[in-house]
C-alpha positions as CSV (number, residue, x, y, z in Angstrom):
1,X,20.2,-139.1,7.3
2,X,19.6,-140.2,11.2
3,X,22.9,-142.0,10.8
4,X,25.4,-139.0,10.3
5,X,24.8,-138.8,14.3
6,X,27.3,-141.7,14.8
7,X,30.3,-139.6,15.8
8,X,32.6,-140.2,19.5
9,X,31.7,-136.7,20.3
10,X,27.6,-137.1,20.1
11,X,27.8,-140.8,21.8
12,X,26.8,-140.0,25.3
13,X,24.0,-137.3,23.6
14,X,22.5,-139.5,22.0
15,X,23.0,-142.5,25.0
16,X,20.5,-139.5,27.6
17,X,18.1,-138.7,25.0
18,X,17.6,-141.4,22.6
19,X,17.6,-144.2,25.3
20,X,15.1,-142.5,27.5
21,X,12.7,-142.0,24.3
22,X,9.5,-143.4,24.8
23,X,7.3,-144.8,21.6
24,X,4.0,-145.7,21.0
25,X,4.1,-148.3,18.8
26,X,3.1,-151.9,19.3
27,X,5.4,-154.6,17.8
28,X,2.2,-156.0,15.5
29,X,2.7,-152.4,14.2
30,X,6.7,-152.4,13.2
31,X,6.0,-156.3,11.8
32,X,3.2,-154.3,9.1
33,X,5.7,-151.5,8.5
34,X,8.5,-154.1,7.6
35,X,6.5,-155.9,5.5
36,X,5.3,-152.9,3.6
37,X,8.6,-151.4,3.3
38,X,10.6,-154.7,2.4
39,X,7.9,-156.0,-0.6
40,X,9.1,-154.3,-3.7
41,X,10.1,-154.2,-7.1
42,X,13.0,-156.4,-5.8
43,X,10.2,-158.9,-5.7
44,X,7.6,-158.1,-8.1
45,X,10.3,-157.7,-11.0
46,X,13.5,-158.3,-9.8
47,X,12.5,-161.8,-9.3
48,X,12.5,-162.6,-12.8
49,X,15.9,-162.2,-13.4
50,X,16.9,-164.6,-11.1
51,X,14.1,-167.2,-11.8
52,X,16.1,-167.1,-15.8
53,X,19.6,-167.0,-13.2
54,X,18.6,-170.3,-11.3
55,X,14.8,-171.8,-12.6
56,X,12.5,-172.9,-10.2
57,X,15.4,-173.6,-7.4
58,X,14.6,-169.5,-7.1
59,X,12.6,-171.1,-4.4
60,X,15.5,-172.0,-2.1
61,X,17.1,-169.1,-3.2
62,X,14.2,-167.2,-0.9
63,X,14.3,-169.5,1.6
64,X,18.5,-169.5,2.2
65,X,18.2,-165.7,2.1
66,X,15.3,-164.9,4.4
67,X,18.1,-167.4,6.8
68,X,20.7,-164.4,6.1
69,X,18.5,-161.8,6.6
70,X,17.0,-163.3,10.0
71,X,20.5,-163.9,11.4
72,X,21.9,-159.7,10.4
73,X,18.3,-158.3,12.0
74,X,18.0,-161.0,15.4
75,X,21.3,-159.2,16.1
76,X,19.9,-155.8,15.1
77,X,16.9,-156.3,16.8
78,X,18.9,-157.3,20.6
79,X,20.9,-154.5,19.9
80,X,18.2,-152.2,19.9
81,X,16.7,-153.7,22.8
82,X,19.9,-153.6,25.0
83,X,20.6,-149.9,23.6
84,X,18.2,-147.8,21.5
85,X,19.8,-145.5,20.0
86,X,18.2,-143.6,16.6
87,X,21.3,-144.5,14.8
88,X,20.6,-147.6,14.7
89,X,23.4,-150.0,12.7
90,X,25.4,-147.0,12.0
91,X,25.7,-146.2,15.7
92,X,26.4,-149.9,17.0
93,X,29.7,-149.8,14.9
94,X,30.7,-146.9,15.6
95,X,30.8,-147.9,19.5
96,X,32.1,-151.1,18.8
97,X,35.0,-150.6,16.1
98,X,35.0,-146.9,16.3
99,X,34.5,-143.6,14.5
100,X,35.6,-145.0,11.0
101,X,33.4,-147.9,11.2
102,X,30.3,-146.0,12.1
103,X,31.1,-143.3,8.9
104,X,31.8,-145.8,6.5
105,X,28.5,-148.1,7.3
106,X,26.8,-144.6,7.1
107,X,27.9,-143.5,4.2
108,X,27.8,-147.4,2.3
109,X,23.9,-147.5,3.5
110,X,23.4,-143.7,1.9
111,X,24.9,-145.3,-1.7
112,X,23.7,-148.4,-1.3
113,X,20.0,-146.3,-0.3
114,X,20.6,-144.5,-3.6
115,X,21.1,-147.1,-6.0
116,X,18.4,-149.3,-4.5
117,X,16.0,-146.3,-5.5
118,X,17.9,-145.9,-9.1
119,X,17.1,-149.6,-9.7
120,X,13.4,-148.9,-8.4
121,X,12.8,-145.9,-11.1
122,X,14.2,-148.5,-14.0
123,X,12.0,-151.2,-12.6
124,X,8.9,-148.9,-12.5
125,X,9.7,-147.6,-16.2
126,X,9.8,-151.0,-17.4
127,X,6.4,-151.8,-15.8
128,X,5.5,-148.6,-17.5
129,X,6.6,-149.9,-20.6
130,X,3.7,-152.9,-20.3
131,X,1.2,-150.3,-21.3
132,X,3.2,-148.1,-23.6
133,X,5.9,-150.6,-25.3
134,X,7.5,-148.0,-27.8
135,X,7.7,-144.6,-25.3
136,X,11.3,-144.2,-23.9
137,X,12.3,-145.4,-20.7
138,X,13.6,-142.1,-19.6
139,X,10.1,-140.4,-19.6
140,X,8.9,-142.9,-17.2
141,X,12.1,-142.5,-15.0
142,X,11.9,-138.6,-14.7
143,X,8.4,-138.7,-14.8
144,X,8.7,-141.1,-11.5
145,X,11.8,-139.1,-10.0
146,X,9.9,-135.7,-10.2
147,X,6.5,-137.2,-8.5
148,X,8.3,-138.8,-6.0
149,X,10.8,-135.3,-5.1
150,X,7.5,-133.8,-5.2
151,X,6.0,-135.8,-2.6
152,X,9.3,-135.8,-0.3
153,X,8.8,-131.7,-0.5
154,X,5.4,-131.5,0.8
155,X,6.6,-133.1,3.7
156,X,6.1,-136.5,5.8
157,X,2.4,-135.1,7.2
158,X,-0.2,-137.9,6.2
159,X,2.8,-140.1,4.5
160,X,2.4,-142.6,6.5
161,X,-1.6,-143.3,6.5
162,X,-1.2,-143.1,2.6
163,X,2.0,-145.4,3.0
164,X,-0.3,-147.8,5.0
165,X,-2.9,-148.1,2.2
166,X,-0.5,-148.5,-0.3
167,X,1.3,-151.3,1.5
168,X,-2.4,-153.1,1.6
169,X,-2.6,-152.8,-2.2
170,X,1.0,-154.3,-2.4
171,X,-0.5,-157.0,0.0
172,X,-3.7,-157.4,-1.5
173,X,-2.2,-157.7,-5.3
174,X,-0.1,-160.6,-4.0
175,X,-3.0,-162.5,-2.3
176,X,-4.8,-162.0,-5.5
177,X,-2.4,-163.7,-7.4
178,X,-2.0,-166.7,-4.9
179,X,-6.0,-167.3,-5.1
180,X,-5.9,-167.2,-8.7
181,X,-2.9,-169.5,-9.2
182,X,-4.1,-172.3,-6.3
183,X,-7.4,-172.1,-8.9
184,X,-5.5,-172.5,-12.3
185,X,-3.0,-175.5,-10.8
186,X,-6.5,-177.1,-9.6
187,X,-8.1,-176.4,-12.4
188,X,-10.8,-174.3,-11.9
189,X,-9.6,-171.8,-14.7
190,X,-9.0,-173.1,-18.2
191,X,-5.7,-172.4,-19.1
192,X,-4.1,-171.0,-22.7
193,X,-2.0,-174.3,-24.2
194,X,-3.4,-176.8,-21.5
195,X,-2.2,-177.8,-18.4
196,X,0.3,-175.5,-16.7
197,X,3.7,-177.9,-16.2
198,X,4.4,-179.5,-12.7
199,X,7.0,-178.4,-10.1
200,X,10.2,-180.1,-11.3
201,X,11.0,-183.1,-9.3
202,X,14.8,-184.0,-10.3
203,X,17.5,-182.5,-9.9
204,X,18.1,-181.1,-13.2
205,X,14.8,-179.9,-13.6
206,X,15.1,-177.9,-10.5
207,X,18.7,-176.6,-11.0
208,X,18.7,-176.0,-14.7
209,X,21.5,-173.4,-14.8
210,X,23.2,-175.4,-12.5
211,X,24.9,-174.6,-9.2
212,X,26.7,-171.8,-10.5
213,X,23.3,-170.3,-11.4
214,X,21.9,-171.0,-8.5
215,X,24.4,-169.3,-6.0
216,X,23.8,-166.3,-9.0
217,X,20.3,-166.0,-8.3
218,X,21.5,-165.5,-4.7
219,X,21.8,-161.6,-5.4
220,X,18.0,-161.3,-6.7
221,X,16.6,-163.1,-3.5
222,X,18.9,-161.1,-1.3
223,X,18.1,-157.9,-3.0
224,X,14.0,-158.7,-2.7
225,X,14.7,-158.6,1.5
226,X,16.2,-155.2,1.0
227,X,14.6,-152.6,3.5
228,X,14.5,-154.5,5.8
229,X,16.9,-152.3,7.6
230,X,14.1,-149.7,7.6
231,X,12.4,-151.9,10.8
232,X,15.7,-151.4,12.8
233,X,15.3,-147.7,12.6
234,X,12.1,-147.7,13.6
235,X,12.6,-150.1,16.2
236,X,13.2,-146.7,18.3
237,X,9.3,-145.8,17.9
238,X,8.3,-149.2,19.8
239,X,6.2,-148.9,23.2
240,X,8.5,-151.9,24.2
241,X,11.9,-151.6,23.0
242,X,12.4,-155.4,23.7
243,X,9.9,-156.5,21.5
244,X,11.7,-155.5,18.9
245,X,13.3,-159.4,17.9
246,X,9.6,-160.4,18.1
247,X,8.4,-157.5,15.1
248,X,11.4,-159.3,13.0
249,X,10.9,-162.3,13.2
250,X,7.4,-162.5,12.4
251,X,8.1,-160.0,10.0
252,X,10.7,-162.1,8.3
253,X,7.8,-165.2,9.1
254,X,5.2,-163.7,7.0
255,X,7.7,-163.1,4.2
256,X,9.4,-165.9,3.8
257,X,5.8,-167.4,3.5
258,X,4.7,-164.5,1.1
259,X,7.5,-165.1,-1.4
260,X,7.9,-168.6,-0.8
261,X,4.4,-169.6,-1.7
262,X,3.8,-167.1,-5.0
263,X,7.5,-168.5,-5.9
264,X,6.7,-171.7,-5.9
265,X,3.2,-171.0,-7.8
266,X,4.8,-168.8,-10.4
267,X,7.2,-171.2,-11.8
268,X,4.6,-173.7,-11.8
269,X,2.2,-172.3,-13.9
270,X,4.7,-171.2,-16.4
271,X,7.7,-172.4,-18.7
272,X,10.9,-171.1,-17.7
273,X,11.8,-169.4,-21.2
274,X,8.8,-167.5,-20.6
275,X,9.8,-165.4,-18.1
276,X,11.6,-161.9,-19.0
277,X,13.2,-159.4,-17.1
278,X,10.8,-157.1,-18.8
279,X,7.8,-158.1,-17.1
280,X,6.7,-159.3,-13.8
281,X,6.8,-163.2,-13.0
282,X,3.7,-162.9,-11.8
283,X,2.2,-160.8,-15.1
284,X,3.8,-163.7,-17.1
285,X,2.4,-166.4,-15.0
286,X,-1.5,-165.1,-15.1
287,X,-0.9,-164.4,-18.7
288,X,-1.9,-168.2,-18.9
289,X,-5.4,-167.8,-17.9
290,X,-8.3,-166.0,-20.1
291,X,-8.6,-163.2,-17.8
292,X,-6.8,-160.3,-20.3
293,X,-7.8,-157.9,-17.8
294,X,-6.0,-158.8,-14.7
295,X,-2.4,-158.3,-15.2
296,X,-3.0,-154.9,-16.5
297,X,-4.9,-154.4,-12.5
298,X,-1.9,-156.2,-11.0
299,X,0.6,-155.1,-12.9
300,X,-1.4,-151.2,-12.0
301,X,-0.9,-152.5,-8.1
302,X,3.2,-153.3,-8.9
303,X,3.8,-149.7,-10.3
304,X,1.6,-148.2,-7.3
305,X,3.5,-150.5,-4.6
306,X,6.8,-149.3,-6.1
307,X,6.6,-146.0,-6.6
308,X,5.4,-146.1,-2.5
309,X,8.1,-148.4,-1.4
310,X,10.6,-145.7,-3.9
311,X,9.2,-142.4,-1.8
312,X,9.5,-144.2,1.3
313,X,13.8,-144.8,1.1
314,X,13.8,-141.5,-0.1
315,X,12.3,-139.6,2.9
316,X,14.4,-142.2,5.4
């Protein structure tokens, strides 16, 4: 883990030779990493749970955390830009607060890292389970564990081209989905029961758990921006350290616009006791249209984008 570097002893080390590192990548390039690392099964299944949490105010659940999450990486990113060091948050605590502060975020990003990956492996077995309702959830979860260890011992070589494609089927699947749901809300597609029903206009209909369910739903919008923290470690690889506030934000711009949109679309096209935090909102909202094919391709895309975005925290 590139943070266990973050001691007293190995500060001025790392001040000589990280600082004086020279990258070759071009901001563009870290905004395309972030977004393919950060779009996951936070967001293609996680987002279920808190559309039942909060209904369609899931929306401005996106919107409030994609605020948070701006505010924790601008700082990140200036950070960088002042210093680069490869330690990234880990190192800027420890020289600010000191040795324990700089251990402890270590160590709470490793845990944190791990049960981020555990909840990936459950989320990929459930997907699994769209295909193959009545097989275990365990063979799916070792299944997906072994693969990916496999993967991590063959070494990074190549990793990231194939992460690269991967990340364009993640982005591809999602663009999909927005074409097809503009066309159904239109109505260009006949839909299954008649027309989809409209985005709630009153208050009730947009917060029908309530405040208390909408500051809930807070956690599942929070936890859909989570890897972001993978575009301050690779900050160091920049040609321009300073460019590295510009890769976030329009990182965190084409996002925010990303989730916002199929949000918003989602919970349009379908009631919200339809959704279930066994299948993807997006699966549930396309299941209105007579195309019985496509969310089998997209949920296929999900699984593929997960299991990437899975293999990727592991070899950080």
């Amino acid at each position: 883990m590139k943070e266990a570097n973050c001691s007293p002893g190995s500060e001025s080390q790392n001040s000589s030779n990280a600082g004086e590192e020279q990258g070759d990548m071009q901001w563009w390039e870290l905004s395309l990493v972030g977004v393919g690392c950060t779009i996951g099964t936070g967001y293609f299944l996680g987002s279920a749970i808190g559309i039942k949490t909060t209904g369609p105010s899931i929306v401005l659940s996106f919107i409030l955390a994609a605020l948070g999450t701006y505010i924790v990486y601008n700082l990140l990113a200036k950070m960088t830009a002042a210093d680069p060091q490869e330690g990234s948050f880990c190192y800027y605590a420890d020289k600010a607060f000191g040795r324990w502060a700089g251990f402890s975020c270590g160590w709470n990003y490793w845990c944190s890292n791990i049960l981020i990956m555990g909840s990936q492996l459950t989320a990929l077995s459930i997907l699994s389970q769209f295909w193959f309702p009545k097989a275990p959830l365990w063979i799916f979860t070792a299944g997906y564990a072994i693969v990916s260890i496999i993967v991590v011992l063959l070494g990074t070589k190549g990793f990231d081209r194939v992460e690269n494609i991967l990340a364009l089927v993640k982005t591809a699947a999602i663009v999909m989905f927005i074409i097809l749901a503009v066309c159904a809300v239109f109505g260009w597609f006949g839909l299954k029961g008649g027309d989809p029903p409209s985005f709630p206009n009153t208050f009730s209909e947009l917060f029908p758990k309530g405040l208390k369910g909408f500051w809930t739903s807070l956690i599942y919008a929070f936890y859909a921006f989570g890897g972001i923290e993978v575009i301050g470690l690779m900050a160091m690889q920049l040609k321009k350290k300073e460019d590295a506030p510009k890769a976030g934000t329009i990182m965190l711009l084409v996002l925010i616009i990303i989730y916002v949109v199929s949000m918003g679309l989602a919970v349009t096209m379908a009631t919200l006791e339809s959704f279930t935090e066994k299948e993807s909102p997006f699966v549930t909202a396309l299941d209105s249209l007579h195309m019985a094919f496509f969310p089998h391709v997209f949920n296929g895309a999900i699984i593929i984008a997960g299991f990437s975005t899975m293999t990727a925290s592991l070899l950080v």
